[in-house]
C-alpha positions in Angstrom: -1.5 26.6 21.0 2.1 26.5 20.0 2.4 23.4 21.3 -0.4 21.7 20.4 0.7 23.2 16.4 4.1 21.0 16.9 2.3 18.0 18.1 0.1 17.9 15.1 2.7 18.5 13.0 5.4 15.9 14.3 2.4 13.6 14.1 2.2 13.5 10.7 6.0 12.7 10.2 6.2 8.5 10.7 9.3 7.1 12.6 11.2 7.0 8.9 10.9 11.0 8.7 8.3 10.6 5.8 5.8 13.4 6.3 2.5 12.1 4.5 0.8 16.0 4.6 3.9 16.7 2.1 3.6 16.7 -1.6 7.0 14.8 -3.1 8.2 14.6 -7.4 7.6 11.3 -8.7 10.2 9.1 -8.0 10.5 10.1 -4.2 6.3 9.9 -3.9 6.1 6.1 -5.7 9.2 4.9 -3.8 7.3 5.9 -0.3 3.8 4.6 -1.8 5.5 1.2 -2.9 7.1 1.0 0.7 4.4 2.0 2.7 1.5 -0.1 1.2 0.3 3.7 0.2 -2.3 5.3 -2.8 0.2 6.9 -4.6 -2.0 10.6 -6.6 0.3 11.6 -9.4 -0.9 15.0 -9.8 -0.1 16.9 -13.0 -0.4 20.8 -12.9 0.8 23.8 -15.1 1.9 27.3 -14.4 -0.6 28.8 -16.3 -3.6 26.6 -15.6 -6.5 28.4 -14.1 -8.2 25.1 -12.9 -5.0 24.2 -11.2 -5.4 27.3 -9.2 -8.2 26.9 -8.8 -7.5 23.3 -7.3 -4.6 24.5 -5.3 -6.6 27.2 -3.3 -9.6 26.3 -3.3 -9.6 22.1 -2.6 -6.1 21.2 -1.5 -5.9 24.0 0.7 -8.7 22.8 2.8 -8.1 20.8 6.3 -10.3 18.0 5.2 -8.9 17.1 1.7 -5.1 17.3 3.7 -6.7 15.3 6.5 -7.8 12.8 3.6 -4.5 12.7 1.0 -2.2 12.5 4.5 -4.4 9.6 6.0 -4.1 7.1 2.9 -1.9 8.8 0.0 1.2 9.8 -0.9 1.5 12.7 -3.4 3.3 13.4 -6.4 3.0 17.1 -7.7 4.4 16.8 -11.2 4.9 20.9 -13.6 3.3 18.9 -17.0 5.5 21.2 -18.5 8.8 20.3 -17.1 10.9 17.6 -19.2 10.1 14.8 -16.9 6.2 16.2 -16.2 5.9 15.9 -20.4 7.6 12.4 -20.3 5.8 11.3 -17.5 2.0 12.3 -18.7 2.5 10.7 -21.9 3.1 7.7 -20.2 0.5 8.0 -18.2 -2.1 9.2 -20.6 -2.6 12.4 -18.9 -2.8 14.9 -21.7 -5.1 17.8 -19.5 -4.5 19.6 -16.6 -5.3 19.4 -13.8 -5.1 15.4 -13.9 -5.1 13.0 -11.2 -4.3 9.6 -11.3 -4.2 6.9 -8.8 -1.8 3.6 -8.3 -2.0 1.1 -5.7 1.8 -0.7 -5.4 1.0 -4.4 -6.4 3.4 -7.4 -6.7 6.0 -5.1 -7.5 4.0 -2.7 -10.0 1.1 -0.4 -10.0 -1.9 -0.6 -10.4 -4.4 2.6 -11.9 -7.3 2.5 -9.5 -8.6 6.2 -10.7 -8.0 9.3 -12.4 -9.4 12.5 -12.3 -9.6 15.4 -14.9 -10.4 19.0 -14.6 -11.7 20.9 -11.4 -13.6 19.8 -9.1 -15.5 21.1 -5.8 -14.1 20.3 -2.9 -17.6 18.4 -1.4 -16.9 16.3 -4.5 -13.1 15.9 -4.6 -13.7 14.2 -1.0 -16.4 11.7 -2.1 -13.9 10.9 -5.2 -11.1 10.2 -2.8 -13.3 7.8 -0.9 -14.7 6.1 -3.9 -10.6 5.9 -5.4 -9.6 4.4 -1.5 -12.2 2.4 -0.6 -11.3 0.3 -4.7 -7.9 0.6 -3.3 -8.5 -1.8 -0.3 -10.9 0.8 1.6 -8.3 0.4 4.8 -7.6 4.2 6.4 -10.4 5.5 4.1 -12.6 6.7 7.2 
């Protein structure tokens, strides 16, 4: 079992040592989406936001949403209330959390292919993630 636990594991790290099942800050989590032709999900959380929880253990916790972010995206988790997490969803327009938004790397710059507000189920988190990848380019969405 052990074994089979590393296996999965190293699987998900690419030959780079980026580990797509890993959540990165901003600037780490574009710079990996730009360079590997990646969906990069800017997520935007708060310490005190019960729907956040309620995302974190409930939906992002579970094998098939990881199975789904790690197969196509490369999160950012950004603290809304940090400095750059207040800079950063102002820019962004993401006044609420939990938000989600979507970028596909294109000539250079991004391009918003979704965004998410509020909690969600996580039946109906999936079918959004399909819907956001398959407007990305649909490639890896399966």
């Amino acid at each position: 079992m052990f074994f089979l636990t590393l296996v999965s594991s190293l699987m998900t790290v690419n030959a780079q040592g980026v580990d797509f099942d890993r959540w990165y800050p901003y600037a780490q989590a574009s710079q990996y989406a730009q360079s590997y032709g990646r969906i990069l999900m800017v997520y935007f959380w708060g310490e005190t936001c019960p729907y956040c929880d309620q995302m974190n253990t409930h939906v992002f916790s579970d094998a098939a949403v990881s199975r789904a972010l790690e197969r196509r995206f490369v999160v950012a988790s950004v603290d809304s209330q940090s400095p750059e997490g207040r800079a950063l969803s102002a820019q962004l327009r993401a006044f609420g959390t939990p938000s989600m938004v979507f970028f596909v790397p294109q000539g250079g710059t991004w391009k918003e292919v979704g965004r998410l507000f509020g909690s969600r189920t996580r039946a109906q988190f999936l079918k959004e993630l399909q819907q956001i990848c398959a407007k990305a380019g649909g490639e890896g969405c399966g």
